[in-house]
gemmi code that builds the backbone of each chain (N, CA, C; Angstrom):
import gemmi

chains = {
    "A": [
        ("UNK", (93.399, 77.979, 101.827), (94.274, 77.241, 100.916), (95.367, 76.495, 101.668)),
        ("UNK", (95.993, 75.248, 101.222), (97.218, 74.746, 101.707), (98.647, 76.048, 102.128)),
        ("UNK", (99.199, 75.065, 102.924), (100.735, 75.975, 103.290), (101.360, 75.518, 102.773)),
        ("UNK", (102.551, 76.278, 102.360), (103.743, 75.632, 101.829), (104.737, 76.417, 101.946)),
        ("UNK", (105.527, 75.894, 103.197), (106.695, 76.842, 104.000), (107.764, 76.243, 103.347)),
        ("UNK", (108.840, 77.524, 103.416), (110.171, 77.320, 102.790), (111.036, 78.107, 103.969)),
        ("UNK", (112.673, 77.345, 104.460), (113.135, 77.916, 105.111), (114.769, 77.221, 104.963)),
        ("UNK", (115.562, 78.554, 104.255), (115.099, 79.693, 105.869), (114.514, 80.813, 105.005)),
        ("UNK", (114.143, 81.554, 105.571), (113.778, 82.965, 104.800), (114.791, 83.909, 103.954)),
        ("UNK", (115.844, 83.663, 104.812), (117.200, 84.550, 104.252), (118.510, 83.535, 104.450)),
        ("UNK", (119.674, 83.844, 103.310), (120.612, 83.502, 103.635), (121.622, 84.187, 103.003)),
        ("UNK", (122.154, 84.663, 103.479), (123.705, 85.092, 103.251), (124.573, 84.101, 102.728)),
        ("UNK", (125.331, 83.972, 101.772), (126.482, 82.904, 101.416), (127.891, 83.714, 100.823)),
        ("UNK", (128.748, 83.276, 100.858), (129.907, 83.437, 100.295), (129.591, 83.103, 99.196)),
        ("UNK", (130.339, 83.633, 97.962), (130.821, 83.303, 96.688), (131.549, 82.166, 96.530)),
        ("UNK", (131.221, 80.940, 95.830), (131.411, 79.992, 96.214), (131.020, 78.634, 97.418)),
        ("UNK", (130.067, 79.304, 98.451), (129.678, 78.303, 99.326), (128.375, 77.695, 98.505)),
        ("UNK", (128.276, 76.704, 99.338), (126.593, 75.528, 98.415), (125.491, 76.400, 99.658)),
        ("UNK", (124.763, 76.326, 99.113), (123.176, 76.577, 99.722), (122.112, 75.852, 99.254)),
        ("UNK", (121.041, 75.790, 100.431), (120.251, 74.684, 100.197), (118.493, 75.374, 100.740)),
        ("UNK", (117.899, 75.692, 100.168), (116.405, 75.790, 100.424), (115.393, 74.667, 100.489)),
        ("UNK", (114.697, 74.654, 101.721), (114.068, 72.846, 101.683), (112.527, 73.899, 101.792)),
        ("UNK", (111.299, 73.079, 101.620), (110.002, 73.488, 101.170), (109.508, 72.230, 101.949)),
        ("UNK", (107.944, 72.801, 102.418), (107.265, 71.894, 103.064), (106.100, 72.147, 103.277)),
        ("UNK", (105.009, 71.272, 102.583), (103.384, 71.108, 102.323), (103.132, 70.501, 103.519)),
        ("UNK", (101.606, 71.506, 103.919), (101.240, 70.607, 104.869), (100.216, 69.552, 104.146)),
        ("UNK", (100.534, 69.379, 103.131), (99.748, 68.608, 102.361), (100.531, 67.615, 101.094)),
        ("UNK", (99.910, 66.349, 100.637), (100.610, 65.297, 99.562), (100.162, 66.547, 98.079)),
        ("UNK", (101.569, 66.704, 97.732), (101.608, 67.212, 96.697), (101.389, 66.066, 95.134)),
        ("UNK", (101.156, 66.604, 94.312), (101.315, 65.793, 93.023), (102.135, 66.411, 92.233)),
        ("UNK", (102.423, 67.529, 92.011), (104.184, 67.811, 91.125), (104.432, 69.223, 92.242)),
        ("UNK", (105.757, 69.270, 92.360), (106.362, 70.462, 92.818), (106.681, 71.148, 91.794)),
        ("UNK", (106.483, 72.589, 91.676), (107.505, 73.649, 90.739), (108.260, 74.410, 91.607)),
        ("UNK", (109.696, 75.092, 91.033), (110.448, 75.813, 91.667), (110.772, 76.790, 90.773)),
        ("UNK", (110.539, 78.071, 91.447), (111.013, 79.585, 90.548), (111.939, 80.489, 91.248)),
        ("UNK", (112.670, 80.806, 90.338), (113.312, 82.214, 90.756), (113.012, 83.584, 90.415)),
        ("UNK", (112.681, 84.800, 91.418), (112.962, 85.725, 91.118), (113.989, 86.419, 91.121)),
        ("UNK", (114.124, 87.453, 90.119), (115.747, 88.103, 90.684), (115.625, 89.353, 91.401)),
        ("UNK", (115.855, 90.196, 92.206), (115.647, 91.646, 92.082), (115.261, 92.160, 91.708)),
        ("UNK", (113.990, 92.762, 91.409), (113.045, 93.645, 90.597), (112.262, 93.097, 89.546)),
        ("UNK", (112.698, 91.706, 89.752), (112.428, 91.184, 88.457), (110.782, 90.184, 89.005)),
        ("UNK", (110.395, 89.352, 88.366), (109.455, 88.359, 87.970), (109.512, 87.107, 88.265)),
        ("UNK", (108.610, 85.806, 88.422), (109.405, 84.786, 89.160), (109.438, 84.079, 87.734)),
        ("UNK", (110.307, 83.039, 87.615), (110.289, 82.439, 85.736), (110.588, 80.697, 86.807)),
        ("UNK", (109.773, 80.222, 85.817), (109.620, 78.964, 85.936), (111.111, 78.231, 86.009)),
        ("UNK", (111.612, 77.380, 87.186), (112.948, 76.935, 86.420), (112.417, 74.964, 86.329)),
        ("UNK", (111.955, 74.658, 87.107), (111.520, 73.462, 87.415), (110.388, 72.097, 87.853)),
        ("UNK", (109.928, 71.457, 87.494), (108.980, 70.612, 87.817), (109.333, 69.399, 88.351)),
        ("UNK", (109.098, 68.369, 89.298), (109.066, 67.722, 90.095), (107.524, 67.000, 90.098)),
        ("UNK", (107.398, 65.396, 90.150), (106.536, 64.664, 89.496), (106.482, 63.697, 90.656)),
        ("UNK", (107.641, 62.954, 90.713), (107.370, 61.779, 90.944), (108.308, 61.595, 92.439)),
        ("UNK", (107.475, 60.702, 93.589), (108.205, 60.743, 94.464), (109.354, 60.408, 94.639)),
        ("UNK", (110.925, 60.737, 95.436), (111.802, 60.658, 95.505), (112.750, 61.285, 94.054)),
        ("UNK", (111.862, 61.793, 93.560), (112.693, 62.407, 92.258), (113.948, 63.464, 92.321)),
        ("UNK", (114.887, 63.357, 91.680), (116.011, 64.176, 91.865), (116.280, 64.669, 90.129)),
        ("UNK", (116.145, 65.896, 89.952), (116.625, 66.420, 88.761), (117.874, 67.667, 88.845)),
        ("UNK", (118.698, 67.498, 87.823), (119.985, 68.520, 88.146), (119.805, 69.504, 86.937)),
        ("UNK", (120.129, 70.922, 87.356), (120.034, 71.870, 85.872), (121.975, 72.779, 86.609)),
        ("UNK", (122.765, 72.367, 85.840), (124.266, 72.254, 85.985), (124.772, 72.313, 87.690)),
        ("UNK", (124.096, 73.653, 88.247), (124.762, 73.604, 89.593), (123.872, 73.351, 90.666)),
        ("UNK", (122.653, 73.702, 89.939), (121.376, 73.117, 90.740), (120.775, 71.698, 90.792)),
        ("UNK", (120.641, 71.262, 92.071), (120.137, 69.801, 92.035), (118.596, 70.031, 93.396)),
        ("UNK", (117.802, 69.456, 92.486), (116.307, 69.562, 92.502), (115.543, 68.352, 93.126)),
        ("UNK", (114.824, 68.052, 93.997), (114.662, 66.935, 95.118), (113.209, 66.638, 95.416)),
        ("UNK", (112.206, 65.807, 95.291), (110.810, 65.482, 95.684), (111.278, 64.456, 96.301)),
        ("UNK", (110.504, 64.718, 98.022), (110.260, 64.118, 99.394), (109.831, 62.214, 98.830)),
        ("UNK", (110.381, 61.632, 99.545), (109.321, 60.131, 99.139), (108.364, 60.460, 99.313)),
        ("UNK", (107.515, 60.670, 100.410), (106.019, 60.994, 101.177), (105.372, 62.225, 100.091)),
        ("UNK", (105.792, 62.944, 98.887), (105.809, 64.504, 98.424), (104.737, 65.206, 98.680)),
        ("UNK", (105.574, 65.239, 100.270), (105.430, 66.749, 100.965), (106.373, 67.719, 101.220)),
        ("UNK", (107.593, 67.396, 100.582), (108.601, 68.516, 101.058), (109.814, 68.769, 99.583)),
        ("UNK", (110.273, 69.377, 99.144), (111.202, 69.140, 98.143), (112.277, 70.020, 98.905)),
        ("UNK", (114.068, 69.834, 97.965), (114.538, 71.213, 98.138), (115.272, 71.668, 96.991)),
        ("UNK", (115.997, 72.721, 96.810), (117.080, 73.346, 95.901), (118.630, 73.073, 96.638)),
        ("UNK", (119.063, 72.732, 95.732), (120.428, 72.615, 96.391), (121.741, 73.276, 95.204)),
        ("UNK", (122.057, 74.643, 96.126), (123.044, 75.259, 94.881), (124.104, 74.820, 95.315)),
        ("UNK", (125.366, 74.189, 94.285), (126.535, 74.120, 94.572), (127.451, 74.907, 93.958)),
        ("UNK", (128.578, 75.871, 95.047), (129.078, 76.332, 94.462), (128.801, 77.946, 93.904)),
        ("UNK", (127.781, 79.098, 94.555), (127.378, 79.591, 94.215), (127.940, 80.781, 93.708)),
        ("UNK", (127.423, 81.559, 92.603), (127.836, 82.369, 91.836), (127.291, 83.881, 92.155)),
        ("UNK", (127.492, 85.199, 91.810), (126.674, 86.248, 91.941), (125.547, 85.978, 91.414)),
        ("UNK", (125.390, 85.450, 90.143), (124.163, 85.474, 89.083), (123.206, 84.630, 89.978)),
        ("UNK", (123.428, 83.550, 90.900), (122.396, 83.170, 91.352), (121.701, 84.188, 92.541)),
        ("UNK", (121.982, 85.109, 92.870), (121.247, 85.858, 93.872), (119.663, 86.332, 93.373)),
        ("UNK", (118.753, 85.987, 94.465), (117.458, 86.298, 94.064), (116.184, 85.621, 94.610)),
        ("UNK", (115.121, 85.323, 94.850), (114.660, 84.634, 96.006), (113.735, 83.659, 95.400)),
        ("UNK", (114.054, 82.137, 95.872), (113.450, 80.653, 95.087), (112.326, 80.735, 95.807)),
        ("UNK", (111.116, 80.338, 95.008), (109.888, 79.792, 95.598), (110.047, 78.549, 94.867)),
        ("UNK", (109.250, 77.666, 95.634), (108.464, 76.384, 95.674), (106.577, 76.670, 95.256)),
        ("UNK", (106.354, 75.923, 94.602), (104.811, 76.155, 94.462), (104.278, 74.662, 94.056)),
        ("UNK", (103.079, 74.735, 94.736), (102.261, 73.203, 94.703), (101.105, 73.419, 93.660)),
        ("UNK", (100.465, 72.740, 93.540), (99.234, 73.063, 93.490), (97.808, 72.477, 94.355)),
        ("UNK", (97.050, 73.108, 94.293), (95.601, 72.457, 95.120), (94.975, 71.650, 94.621)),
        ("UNK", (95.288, 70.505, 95.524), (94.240, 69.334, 95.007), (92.426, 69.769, 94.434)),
        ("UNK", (92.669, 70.202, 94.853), (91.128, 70.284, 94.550), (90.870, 71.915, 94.118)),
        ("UNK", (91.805, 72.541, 93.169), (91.680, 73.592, 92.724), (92.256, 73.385, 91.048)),
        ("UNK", (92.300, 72.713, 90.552), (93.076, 72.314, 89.549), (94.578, 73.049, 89.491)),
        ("UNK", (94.929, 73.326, 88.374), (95.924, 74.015, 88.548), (96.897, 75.597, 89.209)),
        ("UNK", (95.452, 75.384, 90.272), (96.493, 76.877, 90.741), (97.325, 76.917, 91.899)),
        ("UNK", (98.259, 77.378, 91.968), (99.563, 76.669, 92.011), (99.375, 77.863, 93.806)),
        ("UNK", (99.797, 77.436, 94.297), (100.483, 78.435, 95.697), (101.643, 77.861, 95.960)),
        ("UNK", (102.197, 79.737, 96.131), (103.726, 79.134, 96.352), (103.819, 79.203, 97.823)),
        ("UNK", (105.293, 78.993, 98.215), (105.733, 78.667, 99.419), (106.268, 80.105, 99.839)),
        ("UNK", (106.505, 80.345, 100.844), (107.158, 81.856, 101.619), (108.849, 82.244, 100.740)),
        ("UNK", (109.372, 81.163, 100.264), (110.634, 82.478, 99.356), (111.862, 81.976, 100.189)),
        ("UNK", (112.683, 82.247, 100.056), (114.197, 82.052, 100.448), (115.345, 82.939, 99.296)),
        ("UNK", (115.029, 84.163, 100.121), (116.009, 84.911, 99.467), (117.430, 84.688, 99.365)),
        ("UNK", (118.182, 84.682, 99.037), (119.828, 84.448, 98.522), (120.221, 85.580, 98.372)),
        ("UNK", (121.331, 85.797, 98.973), (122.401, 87.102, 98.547), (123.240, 86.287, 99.023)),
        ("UNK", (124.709, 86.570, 97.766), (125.723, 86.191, 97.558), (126.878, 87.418, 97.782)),
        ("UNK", (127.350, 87.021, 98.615), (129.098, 88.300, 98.601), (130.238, 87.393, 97.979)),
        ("UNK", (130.258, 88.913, 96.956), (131.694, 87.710, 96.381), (132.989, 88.351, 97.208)),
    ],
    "B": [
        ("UNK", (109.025, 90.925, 72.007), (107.886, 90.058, 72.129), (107.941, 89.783, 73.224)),
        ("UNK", (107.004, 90.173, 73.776), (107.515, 90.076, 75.430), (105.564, 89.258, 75.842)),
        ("UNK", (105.643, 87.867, 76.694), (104.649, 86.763, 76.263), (103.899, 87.433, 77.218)),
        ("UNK", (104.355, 87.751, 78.393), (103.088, 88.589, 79.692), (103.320, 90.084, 79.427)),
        ("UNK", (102.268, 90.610, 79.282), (102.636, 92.325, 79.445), (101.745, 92.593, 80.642)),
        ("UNK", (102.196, 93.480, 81.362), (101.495, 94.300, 82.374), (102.002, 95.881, 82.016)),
        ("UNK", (100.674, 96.678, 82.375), (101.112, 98.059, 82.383), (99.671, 98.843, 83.765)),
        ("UNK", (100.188, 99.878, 84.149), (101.783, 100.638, 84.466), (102.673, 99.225, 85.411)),
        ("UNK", (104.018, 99.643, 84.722), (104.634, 99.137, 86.046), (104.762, 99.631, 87.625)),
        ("UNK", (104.637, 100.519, 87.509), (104.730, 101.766, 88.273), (103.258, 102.550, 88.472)),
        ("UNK", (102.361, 102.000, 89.806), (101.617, 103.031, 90.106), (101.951, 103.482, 91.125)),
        ("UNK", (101.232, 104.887, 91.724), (101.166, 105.804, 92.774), (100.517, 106.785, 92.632)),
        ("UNK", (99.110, 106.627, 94.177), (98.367, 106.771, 93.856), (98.122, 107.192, 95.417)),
        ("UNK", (96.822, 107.765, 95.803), (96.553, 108.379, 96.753), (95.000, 107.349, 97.368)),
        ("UNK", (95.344, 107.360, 98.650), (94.320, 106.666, 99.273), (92.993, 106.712, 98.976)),
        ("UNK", (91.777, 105.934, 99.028), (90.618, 106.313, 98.502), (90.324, 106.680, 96.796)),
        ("UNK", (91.367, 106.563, 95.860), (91.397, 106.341, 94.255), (90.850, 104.613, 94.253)),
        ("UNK", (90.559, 104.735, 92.441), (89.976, 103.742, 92.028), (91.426, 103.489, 91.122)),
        ("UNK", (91.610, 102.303, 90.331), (92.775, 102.259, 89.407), (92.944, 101.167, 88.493)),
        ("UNK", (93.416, 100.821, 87.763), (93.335, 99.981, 87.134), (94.771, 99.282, 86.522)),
        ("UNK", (95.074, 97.401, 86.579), (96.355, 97.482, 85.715), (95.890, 96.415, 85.075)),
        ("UNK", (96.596, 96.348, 83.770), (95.854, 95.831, 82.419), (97.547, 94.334, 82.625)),
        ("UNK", (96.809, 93.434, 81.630), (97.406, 92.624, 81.754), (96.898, 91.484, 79.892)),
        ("UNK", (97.832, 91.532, 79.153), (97.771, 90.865, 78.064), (98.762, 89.490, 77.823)),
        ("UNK", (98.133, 88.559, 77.508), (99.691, 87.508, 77.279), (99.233, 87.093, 75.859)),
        ("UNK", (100.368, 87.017, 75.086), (99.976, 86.672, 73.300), (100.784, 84.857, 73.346)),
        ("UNK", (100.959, 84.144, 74.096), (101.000, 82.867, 74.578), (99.953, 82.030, 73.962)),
        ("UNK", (98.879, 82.373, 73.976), (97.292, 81.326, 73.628), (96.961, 80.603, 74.604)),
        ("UNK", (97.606, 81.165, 75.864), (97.013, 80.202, 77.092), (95.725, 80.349, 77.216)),
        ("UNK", (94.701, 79.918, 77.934), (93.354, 79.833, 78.407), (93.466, 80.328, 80.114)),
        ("UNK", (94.612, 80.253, 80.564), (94.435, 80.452, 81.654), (94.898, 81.588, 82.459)),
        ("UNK", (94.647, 82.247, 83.040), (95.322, 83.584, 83.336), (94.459, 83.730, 84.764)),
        ("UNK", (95.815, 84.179, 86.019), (95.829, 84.424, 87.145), (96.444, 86.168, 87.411)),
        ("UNK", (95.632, 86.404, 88.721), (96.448, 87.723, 89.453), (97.067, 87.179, 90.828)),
        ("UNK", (98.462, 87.735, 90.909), (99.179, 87.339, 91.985), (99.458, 88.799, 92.683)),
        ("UNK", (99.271, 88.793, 94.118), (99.696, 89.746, 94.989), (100.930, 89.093, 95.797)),
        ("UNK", (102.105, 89.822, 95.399), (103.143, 89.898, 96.364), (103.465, 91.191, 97.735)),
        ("UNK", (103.493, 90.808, 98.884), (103.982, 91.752, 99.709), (105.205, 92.316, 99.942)),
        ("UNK", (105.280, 93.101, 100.958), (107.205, 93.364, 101.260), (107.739, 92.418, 101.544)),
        ("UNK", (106.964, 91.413, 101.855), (107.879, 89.897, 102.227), (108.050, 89.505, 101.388)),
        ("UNK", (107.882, 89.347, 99.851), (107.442, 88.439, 99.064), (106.844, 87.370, 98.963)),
        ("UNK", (105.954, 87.185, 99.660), (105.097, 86.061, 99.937), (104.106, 86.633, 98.470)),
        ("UNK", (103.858, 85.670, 98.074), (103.343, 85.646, 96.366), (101.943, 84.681, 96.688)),
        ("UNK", (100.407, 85.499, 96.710), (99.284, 85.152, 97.085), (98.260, 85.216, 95.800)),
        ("UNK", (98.353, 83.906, 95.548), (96.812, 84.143, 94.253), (95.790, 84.895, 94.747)),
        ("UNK", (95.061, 85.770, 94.223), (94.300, 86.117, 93.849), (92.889, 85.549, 93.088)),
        ("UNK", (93.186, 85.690, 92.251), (91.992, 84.948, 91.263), (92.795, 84.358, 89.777)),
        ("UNK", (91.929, 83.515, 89.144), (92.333, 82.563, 88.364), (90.957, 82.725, 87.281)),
        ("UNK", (91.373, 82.823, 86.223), (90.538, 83.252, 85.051), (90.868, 81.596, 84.211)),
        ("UNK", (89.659, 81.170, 83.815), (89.776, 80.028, 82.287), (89.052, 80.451, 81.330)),
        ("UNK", (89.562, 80.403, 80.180), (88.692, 80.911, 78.474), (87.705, 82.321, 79.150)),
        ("UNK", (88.453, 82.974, 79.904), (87.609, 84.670, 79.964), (86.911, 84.248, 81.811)),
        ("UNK", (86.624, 83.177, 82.259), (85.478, 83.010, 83.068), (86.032, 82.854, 84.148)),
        ("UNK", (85.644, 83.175, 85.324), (86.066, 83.442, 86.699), (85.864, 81.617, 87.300)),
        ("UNK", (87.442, 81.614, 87.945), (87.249, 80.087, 88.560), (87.064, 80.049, 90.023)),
        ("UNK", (88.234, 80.920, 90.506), (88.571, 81.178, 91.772), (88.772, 82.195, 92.199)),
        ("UNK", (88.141, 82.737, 93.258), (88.523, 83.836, 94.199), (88.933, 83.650, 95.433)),
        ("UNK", (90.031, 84.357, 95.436), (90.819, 83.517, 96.753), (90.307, 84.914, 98.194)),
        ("UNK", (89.114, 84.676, 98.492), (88.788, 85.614, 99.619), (89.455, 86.936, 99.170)),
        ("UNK", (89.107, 87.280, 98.083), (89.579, 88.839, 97.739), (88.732, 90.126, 98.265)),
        ("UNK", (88.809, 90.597, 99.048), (88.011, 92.100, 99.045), (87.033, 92.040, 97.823)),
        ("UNK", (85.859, 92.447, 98.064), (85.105, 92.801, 96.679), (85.584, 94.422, 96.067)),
        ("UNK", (86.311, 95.319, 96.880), (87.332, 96.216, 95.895), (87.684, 96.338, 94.500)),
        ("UNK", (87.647, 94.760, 94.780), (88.966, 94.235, 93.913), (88.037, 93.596, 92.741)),
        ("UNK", (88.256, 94.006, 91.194), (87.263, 93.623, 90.436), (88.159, 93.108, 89.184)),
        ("UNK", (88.366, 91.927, 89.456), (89.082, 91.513, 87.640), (87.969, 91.558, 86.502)),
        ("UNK", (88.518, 91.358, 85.460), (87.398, 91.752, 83.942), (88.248, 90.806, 82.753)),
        ("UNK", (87.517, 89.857, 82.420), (88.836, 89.364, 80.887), (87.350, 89.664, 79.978)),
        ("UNK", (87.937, 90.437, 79.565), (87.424, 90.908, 78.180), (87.000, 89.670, 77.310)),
        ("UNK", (87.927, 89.037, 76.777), (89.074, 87.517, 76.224), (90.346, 86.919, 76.799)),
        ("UNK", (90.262, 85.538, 76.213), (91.642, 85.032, 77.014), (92.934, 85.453, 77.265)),
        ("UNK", (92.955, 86.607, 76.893), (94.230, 86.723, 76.236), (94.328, 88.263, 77.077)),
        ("UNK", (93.321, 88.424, 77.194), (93.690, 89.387, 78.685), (92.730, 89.759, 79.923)),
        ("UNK", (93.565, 90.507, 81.177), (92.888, 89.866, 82.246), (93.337, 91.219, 83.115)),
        ("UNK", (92.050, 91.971, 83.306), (92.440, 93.359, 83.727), (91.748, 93.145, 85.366)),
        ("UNK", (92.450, 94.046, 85.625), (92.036, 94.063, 87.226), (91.978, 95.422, 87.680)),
        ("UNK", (90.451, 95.925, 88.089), (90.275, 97.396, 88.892), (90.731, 97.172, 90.326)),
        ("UNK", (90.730, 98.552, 91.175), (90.593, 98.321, 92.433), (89.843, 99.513, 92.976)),
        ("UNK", (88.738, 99.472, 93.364), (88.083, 100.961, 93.706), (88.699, 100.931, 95.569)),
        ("UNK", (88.622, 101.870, 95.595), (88.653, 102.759, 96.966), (90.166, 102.307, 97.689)),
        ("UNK", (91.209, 102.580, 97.331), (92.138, 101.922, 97.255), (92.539, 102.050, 98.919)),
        ("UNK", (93.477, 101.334, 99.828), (93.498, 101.373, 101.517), (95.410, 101.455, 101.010)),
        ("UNK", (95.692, 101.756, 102.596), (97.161, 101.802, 102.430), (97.891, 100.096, 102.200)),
        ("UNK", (96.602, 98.823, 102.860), (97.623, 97.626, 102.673), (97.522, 97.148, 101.461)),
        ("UNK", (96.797, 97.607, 100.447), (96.905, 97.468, 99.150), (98.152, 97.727, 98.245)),
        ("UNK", (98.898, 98.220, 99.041), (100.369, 98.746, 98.209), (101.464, 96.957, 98.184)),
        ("UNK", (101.668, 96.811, 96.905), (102.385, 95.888, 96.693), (102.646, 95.659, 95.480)),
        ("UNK", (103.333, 94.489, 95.305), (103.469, 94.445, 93.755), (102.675, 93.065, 93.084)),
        ("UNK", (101.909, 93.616, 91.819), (100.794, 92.422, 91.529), (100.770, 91.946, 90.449)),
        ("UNK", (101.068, 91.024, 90.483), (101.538, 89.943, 89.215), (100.639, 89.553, 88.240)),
        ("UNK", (100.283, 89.550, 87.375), (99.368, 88.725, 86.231), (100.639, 87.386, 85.520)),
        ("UNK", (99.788, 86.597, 85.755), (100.410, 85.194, 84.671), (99.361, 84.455, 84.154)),
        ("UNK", (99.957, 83.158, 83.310), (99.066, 82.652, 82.895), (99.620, 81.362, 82.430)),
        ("UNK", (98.925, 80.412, 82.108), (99.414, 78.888, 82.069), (98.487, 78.408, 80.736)),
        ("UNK", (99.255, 77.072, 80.198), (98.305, 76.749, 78.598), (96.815, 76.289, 78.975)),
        ("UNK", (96.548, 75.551, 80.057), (95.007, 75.521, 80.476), (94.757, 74.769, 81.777)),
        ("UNK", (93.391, 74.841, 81.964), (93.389, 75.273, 83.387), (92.949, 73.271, 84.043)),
        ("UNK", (92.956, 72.483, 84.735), (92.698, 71.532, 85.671), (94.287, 70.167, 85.267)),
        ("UNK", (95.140, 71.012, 84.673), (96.354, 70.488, 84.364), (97.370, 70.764, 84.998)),
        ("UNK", (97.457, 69.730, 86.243), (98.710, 69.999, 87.261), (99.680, 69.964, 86.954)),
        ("UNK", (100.107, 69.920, 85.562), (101.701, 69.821, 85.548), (102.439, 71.113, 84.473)),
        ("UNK", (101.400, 72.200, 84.568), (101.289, 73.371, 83.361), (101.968, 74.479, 84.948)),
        ("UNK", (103.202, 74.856, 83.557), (104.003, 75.648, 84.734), (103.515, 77.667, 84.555)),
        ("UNK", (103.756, 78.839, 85.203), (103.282, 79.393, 85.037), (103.978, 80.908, 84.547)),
        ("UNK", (103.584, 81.375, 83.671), (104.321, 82.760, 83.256), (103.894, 83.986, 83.700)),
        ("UNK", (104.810, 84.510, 84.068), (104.377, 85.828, 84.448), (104.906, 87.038, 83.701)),
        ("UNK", (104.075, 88.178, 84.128), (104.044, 89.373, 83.730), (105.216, 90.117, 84.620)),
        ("UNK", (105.750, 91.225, 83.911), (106.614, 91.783, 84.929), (106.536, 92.428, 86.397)),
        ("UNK", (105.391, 92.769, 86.096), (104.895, 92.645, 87.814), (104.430, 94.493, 87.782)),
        ("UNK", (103.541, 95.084, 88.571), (102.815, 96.466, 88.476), (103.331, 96.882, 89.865)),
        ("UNK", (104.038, 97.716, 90.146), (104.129, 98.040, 91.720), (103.147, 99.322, 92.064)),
        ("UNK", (102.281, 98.769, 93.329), (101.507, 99.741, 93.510), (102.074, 100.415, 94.769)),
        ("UNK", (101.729, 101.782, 94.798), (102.052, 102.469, 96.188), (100.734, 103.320, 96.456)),
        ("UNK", (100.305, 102.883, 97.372), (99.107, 104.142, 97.824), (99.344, 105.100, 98.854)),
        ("UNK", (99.516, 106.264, 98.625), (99.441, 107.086, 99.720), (98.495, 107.555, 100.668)),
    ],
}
model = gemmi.Model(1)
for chain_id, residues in chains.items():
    chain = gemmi.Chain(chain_id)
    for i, (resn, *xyz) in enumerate(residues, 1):
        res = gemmi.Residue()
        res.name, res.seqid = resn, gemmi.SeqId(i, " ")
        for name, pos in zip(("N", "CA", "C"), xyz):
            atom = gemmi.Atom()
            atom.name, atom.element = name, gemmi.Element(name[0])
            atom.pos, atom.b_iso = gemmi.Position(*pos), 0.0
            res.add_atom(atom)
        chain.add_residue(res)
    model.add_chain(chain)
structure = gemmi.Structure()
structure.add_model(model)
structure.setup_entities()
């Protein structure tokens, strides 16, 4: 199946600092999705990504497809406790219809 | 109303067992996947079910035996269970299947431990 690396793997942030997770296909994607899991929890859909150079914002999060879309990222500003928990990226396979592989994860922990 | 169910959440189980975790979504999707996550969380399809029927197997062990009864659920055995089998394994499912832009729900997730 395709790769789809996300880095960094881990990040530590202050309460209040921005963080940024970037994702990268070794392959031309046709929509990006982005999920969060939280701690123990499940990954829940937060986002879709379509069209190249696309930028979508959900309040503190701002959401990014590559011109070329092979790479997207997350960009938190401002971060809160509630955002701690680890973002995947997921593509799907051209030639698998919709099943989606995600990218390796970028866990978040926040110290307030 | 909870749209993915998985049960047990919680297995543990002893090396060389057979086992089983059940997986229902009342959604009306057609499409329903098993996801294996590791200690890394690296989150690895498995297999991908449409209207009951097997699409994809992603190089799974033959161990490993999914079953959809119906769409609407999507059970997965595992006979002879090994120690790297311990992880946590996701069932989801999406409204239907060769539609790239259908995002995906999941189940709360089954953690397995084999001893």
């Amino acid at each position: 199946g395709q790769q789809v690396m996300q880095i960094p793997q881990y990040q530590h942030v202050q309460e209040g600092e921005d963080f940024t997770t970037y994702c990268n296909s070794s392959t031309t994607l046709s929509n990006i999705q982005w999920y969060k899991q939280r701690p123990g929890g499940h990954p829940v859909f937060l986002i879709q990504l379509v069209k190249s150079g696309e930028v979508k914002k959900q309040k503190r999060l701002t959401f990014q497809f590559g011109e070329a879309k092979k790479n997207s990222s997350l960009h938190i500003t401002a971060t809160q406790t509630t955002d701690v928990g680890t973002y995947f990226c997921a593509g799907p396979g051209w030639d698998t219809g919709n099943q989606f592989y995600f990218g390796t994860g970028t866990s978040l922990t926040v110290i307030p | 109303d909870t749209a993915v169910s998985q049960t047990p959440k919680y297995l543990v189980t002893q090396m060389g067992n057979d086992k089983s975790i059940k997986c229902e979504q009342n959604l009306g999707h057609d499409t329903m996947y098993w996801y294996k996550q590791d200690s890394k969380k690296f989150l690895k399809i498995m297999f991908s079910y449409n209207n009951k029927e097997l699409i994809i197997n992603e190089t799974v062990p033959n161990r490993f035996s999914p079953k959809s009864p119906d769409k609407a659920h999507l059970n997965l055995h595992i006979n002879s269970l090994e120690l790297g089998d311990s992880a946590v394994y996701f069932c989801a499912s999406s409204l239907r299947w060769g539609q790239q832009n259908e995002k995906l729900f999941f189940g709360s997730g089954t953690q397995l431990s084999v001893l």
